[in-house]
Phi, psi and omega in degrees: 000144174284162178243115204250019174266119163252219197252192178301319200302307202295341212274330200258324198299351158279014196265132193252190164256121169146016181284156167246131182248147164255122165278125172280170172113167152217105172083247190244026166239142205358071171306104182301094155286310174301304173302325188262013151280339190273341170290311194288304210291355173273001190076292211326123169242199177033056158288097175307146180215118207244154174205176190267275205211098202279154161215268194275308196297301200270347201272342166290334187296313202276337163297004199234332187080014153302328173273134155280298174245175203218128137281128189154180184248329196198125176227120202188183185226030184065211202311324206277006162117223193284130199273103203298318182298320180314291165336284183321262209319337215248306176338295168292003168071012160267022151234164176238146206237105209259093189273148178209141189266192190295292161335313196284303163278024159272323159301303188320320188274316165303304190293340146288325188295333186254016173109322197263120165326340194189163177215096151019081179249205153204027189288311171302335199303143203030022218257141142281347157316328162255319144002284190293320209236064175280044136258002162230353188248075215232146163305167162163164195231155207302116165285356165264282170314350201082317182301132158294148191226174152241149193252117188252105182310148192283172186249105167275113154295183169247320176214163189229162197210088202268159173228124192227180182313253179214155187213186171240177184265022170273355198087354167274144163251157177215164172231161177310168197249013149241121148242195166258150183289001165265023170269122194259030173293327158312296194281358180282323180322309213276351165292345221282190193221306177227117180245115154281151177222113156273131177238162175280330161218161189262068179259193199259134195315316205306331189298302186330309207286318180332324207191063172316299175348300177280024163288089187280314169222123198280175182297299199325350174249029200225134155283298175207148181255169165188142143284117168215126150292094186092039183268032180224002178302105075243355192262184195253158161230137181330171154039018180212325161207128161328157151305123169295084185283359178265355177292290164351287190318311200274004154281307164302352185272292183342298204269359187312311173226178187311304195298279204301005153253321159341290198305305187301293157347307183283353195257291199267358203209283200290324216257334170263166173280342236179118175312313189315301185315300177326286172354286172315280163356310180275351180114006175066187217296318185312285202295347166273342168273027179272317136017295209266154207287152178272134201285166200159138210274044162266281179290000188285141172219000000 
């Protein structure tokens, strides 16, 4: 088997600017933060972004002026209201925001996984949601029934960009055996064309092998790993840590207008060297294990 574990740098370095990227996570769980601070901090921009139920990851994006386009069901900030950098930007027309409902981008994601230009709903049917995007969004009618339908183009990426649990260095990844019942991470891997995967530990294949089960996305999709330990920080990853709220808090405090989120941005992403320099930065690992979930065999991973 190859061995796909490098660093951040190396994991990232073919995503140039003008890529359409896919994001793993849901909502304030496991967003890759580390990789999109690591993008803002090389300047990639005019970026496409297709994602499930979006937070801090699209919303640094859209401060850094990174996004062009947006796919998706939701970019927001959960319990904490609204995603202010996201909000500016899409107000102000410097993205363009291609809305989808969950069915719908979930077809998206099957219909890459599977091959197809496209997949059959009817969840839209008189929705402006398909209105606004008749270009990803087309009528047509069931060639055995008649019945009218809609055709949702799949979500292709250049790349895909997951944040899990623990892998190896082969590139398999697992997750814990409680998990939340939205997690599509799995099925964005499996659309991806190239998936980086970050994870929070690096462990020895024999672990791997011990609990096949808990295999979610295997090496064969995986391009390249990295261990980043608290790599969804300032968000939670199930079963291992809480949402940082005081960060959370001081980042919306921050992003209230555009220059304090640059500022906040030129502190945490630009200014640093190194996911490790974040750590630090944020108070390193002892003040981030306050964080963390108390392990049990249920959530052990």
């Amino acid at each position: 088997m190859k061995e796909k574990l490098v660093s951040l740098e190396e994991a990232l370095a073919p995503v140039t600017s003008g890529s359409t990227i896919a994001i793993g996570g849901s909502l304030l769980r496991r967003q890759p933060n580390a990789a999109i601070r690591s993008l803002i901090r090389r300047g990639v921009t005019d970026l496409t972004v297709q994602t499930w139920a979006a937070t801090t990851a699209t919303d640094m994006l859209a401060a850094a002026g990174a996004l062009r386009r947006y796919e998706g069901i939701y970019t927001g900030m959960f319990s904490y209201g609204l995603a202010p950098n996201f909000r500016r930007a899409v107000e102000s027309g410097a993205i363009e925001v291609r809305d989808f409902s969950e069915t719908a981008m979930v077809a998206r994601f099957r219909a890459a996984t599977q091959g197809l230009a496209f997949l059959p709903i009817k969840t839209l049917l008189g929705s402006d949601i398909a209105n606004k995007n008749p270009e990803q969004i087309r009528p047509f009618s069931c060639p055995f029934t008649g019945e009218k339908l809609q055709a949702v183009a799949a979500a292709t990426s250049d790349f895909t960009i997951i944040h899990g649990y623990v892998g190896d260095k082969y590139g398999n990844v697992q997750w814990p055996l409680v998990r939340d019942s939205d997690d599509i991470d799995q099925m964005i891997a499996s659309a991806g064309k190239r998936v980086i995967v970050t994870v929070e530990k690096i462990i020895p294949h024999e672990e791997i092998k011990k609990r096949p089960t808990l295999t979610y996305i295997p090496g064969n999709w995986v391009e390249a790993i990295v261990e980043v330990p608290y790599g969804a920080h300032p968000v939670s990853v199930d079963a291992m840590y809480d949402e940082d709220d005081v960060h959370l808090t001081h980042y919306l405090e921050r992003s209230r207008s555009a220059e304090g989120a640059a500022a906040y941005l030129d502190e945490y992403a630009r200014a640093i060297s190194s996911h490790s320099a974040y750590i630090a930065k944020v108070g390193g690992l002892a003040a981030l294990n306050r964080l963390d979930v108390q392990p049990n065999e249920l959530n052990h991973v």
